[in-house]
Backbone as a chain_set.jsonl record, in Angstrom:
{"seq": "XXXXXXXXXXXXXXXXXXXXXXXXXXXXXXXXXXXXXXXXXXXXXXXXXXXXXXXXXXXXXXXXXXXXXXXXXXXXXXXXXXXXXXXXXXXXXXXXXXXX", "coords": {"N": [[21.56, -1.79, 1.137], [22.291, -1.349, 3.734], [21.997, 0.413, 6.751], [22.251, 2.561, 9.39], [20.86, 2.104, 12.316], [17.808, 3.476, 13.268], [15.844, 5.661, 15.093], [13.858, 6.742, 14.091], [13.922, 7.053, 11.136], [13.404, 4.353, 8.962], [14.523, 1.689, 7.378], [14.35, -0.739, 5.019], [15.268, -3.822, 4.626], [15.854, -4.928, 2.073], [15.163, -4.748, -1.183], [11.545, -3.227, -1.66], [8.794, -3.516, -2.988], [5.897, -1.315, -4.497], [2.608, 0.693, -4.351], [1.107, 2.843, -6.588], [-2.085, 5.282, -6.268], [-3.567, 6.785, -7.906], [-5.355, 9.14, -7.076], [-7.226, 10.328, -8.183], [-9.257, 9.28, -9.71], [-11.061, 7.586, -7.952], [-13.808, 8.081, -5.971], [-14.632, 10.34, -4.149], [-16.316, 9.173, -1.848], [-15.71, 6.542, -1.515], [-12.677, 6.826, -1.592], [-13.109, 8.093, 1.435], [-13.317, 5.237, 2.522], [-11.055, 3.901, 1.953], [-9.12, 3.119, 3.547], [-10.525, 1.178, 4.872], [-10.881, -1.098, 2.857], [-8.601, -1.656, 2.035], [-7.845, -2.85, 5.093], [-9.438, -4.749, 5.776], [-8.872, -6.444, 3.387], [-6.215, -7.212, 4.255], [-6.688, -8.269, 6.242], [-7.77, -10.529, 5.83], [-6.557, -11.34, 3.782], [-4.24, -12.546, 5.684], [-5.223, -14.27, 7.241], [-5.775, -16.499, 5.175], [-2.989, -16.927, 4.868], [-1.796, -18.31, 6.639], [1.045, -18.903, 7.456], [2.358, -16.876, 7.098], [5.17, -15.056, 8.16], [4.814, -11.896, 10.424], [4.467, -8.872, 9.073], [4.676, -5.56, 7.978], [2.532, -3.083, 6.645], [3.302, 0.177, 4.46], [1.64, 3.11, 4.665], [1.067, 6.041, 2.532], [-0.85, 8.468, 2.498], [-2.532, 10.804, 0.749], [-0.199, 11.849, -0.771], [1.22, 14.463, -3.036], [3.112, 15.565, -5.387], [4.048, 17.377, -6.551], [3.706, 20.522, -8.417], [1.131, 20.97, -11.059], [1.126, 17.888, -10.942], [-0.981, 15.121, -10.041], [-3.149, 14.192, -6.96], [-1.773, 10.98, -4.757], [-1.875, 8.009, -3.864], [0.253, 5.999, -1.785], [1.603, 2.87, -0.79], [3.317, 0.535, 0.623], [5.179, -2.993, 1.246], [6.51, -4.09, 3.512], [10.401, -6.015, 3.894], [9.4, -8.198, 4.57], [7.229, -8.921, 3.404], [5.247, -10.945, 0.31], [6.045, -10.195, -2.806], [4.091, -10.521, -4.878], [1.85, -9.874, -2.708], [0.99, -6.75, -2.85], [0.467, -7.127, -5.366], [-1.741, -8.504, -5.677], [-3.284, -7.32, -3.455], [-3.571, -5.008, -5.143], [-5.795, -5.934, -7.49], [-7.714, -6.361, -5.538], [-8.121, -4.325, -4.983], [-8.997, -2.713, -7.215], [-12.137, -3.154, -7.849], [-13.364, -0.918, -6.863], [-11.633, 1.218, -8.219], [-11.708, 3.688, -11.224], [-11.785, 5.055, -14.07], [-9.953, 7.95, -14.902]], "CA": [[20.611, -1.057, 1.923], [22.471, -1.374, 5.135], [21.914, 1.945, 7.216], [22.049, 2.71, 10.637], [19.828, 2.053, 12.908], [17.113, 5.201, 13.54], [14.002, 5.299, 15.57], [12.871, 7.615, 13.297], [13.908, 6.655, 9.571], [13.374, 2.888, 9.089], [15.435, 1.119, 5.609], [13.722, -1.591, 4.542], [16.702, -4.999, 4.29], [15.705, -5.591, 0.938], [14.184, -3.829, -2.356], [10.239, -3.573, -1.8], [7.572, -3.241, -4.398], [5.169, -0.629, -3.565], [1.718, 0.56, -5.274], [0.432, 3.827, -6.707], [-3.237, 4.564, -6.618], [-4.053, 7.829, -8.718], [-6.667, 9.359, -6.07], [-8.56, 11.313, -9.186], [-10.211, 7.848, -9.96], [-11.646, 7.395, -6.737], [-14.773, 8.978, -6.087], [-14.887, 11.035, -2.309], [-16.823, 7.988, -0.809], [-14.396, 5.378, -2.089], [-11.358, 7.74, -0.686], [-13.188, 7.461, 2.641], [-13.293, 3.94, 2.844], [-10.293, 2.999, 0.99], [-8.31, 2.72, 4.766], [-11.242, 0.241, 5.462], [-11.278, -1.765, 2.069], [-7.11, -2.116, 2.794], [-7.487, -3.496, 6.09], [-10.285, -5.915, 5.306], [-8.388, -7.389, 2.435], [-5.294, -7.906, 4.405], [-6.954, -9.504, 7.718], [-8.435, -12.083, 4.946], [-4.838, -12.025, 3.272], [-3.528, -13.155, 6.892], [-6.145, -16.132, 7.771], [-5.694, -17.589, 4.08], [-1.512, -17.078, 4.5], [-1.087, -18.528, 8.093], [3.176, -19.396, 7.324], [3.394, -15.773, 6.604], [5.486, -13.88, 9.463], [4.141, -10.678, 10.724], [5.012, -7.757, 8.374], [4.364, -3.972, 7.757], [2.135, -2.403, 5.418], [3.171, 1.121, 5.196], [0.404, 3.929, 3.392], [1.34, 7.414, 2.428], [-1.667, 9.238, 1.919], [-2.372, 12.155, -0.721], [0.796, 11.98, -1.923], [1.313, 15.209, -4.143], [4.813, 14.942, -5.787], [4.236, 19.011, -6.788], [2.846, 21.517, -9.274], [0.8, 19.993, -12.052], [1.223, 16.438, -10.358], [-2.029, 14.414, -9.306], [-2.572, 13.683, -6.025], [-1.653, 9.639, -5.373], [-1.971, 7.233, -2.467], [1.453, 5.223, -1.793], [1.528, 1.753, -0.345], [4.455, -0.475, 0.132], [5.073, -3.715, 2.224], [7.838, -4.515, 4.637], [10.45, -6.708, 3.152], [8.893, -9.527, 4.911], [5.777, -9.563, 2.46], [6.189, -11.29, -0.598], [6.026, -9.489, -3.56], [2.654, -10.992, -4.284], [1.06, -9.315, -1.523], [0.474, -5.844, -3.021], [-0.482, -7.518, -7.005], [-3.235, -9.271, -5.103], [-3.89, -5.618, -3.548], [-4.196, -4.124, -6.918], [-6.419, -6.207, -7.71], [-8.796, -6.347, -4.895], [-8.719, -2.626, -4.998], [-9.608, -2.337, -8.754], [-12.893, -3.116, -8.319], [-13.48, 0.426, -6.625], [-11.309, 2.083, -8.847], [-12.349, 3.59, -12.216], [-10.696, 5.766, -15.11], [-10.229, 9.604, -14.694]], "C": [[20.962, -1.123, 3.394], [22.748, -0.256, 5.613], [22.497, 1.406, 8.607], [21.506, 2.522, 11.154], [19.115, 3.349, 13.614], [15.998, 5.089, 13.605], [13.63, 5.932, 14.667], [13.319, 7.87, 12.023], [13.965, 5.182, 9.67], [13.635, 2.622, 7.478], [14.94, -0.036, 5.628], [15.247, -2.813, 4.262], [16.753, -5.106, 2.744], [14.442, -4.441, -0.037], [12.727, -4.195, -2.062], [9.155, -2.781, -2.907], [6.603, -2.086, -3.802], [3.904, -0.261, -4.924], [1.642, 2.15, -5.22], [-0.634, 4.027, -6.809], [-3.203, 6.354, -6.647], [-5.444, 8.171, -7.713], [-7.95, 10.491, -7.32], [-9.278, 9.73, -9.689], [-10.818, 7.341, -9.367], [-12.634, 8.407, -6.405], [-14.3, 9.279, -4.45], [-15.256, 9.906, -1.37], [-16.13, 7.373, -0.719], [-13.37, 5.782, -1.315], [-11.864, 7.06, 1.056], [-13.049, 6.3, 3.347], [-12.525, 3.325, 2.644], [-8.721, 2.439, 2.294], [-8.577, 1.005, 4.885], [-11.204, -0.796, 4.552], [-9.393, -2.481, 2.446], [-7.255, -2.811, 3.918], [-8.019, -4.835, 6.643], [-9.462, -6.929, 4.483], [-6.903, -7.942, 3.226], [-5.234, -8.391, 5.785], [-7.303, -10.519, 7.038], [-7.393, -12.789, 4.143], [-4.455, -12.973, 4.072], [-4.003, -14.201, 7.254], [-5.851, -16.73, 6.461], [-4.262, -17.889, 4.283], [-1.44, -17.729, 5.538], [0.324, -18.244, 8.368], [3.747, -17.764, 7.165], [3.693, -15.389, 8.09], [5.02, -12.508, 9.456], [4.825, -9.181, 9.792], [4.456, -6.721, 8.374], [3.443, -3.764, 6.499], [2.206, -0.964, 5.806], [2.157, 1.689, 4.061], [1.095, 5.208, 3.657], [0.141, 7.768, 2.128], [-1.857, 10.315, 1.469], [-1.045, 12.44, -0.811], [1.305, 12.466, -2.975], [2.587, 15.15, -4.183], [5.188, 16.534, -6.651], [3.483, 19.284, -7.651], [2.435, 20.549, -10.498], [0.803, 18.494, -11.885], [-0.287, 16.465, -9.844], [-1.911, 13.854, -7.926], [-2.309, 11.69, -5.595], [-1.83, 9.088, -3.691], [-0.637, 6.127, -2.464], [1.451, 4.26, -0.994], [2.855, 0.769, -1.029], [4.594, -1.034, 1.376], [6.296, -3.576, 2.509], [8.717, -5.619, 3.249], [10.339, -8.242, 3.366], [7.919, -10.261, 4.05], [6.11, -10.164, 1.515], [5.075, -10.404, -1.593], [4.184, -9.325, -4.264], [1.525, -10.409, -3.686], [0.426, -8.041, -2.458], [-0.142, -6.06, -5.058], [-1.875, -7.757, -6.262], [-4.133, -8.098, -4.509], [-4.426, -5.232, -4.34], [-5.108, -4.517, -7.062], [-8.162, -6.404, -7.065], [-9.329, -4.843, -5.181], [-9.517, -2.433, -5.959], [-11.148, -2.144, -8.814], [-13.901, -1.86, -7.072], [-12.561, 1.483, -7.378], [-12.227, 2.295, -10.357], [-11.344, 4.139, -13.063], [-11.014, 7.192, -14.958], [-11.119, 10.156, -15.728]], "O": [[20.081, -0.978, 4.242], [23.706, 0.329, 5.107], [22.999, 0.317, 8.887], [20.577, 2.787, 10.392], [19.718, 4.11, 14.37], [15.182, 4.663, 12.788], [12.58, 5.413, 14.289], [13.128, 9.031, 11.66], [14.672, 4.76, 10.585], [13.072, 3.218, 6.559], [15.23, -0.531, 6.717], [16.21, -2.371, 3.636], [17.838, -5.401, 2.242], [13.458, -3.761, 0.256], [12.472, -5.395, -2.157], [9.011, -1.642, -3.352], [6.575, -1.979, -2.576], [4.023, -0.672, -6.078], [1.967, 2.779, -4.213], [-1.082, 3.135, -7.528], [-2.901, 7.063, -5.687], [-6.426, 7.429, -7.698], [-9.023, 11.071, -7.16], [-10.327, 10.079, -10.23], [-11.419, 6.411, -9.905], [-12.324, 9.59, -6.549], [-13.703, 8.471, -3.739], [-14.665, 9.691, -0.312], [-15.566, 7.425, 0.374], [-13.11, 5.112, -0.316], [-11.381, 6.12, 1.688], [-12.733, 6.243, 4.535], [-12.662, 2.131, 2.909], [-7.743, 1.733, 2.052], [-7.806, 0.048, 4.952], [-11.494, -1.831, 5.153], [-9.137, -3.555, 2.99], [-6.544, -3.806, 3.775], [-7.549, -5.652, 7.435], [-9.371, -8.104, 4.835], [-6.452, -9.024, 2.853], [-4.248, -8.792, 6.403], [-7.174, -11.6, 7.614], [-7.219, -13.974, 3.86], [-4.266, -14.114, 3.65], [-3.281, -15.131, 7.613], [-5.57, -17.906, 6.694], [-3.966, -19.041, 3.965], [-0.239, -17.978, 5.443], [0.744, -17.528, 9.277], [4.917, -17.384, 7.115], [2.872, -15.369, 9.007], [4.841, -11.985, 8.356], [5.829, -8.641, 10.256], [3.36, -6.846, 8.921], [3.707, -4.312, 5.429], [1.665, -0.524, 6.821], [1.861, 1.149, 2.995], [1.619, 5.483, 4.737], [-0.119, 7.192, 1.072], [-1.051, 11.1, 1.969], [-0.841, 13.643, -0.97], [1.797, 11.76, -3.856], [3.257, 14.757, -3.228], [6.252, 16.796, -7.211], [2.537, 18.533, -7.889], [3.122, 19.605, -10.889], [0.416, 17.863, -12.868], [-0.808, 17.465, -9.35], [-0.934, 13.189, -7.581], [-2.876, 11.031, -6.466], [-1.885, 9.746, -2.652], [-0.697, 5.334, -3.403], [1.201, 4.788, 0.089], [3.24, 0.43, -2.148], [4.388, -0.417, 2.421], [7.111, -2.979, 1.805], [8.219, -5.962, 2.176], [10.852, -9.177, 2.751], [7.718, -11.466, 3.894], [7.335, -10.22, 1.408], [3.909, -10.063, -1.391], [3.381, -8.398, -4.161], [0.384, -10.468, -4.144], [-0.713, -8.273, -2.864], [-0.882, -5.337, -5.724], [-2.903, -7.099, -6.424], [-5.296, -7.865, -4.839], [-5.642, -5.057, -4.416], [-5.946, -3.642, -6.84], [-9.248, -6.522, -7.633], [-10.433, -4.381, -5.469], [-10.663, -2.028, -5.769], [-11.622, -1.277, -9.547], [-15.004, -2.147, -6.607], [-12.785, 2.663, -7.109], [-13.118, 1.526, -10.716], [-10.162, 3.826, -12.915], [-12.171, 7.605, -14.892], [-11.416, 11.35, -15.714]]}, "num_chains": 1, "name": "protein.A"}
């Protein structure tokens, strides 16, 4: 993964994990808030981790991938986070997600 260096494409050093979150399972309200439920869970990530160094979370939002495709929400950490980081995501999230 060694690129170039480019203000404006950034390559990650190392393979990172990233999450999908199916936005038809999310009600409209939920959507709205789901910046705010992310940024909560990973200022409370950061005071329980102290040792962790400062890393990236990036978000793609609505995320259509084309015709007949659902739209999706994309989330993936730096490769500073550890892998870890976005399971523990999933899981916080879950309990605002539902089933289509």
């Amino acid at each position: 993964m060694s690129q170039p260096y480019s203000t404006i494409v950034r390559t990650p050093k190392a393979a990172v994990a990233y999450l999908a979150v199916d936005l038809r399972a999310i009600s409209p309200e939920t959507q709205a808030n789901f910046s705010k439920f992310i940024g909560e869970f990973a200022e409370l990530w950061a005071y329980k981790t102290p040792q962790q160094r400062p890393a990236t979370l990036w978000m793609k939002d609505n995320w259509d991938t084309g015709v007949g495709s659902s739209p999706e929400l994309h989330l993936a950490g730096s490769s500073k986070l550890p892998h870890g980081f976005l399971r523990q995501l999933a899981d916080h999230l879950s309990q605002w997600i539902g089933t289509p």
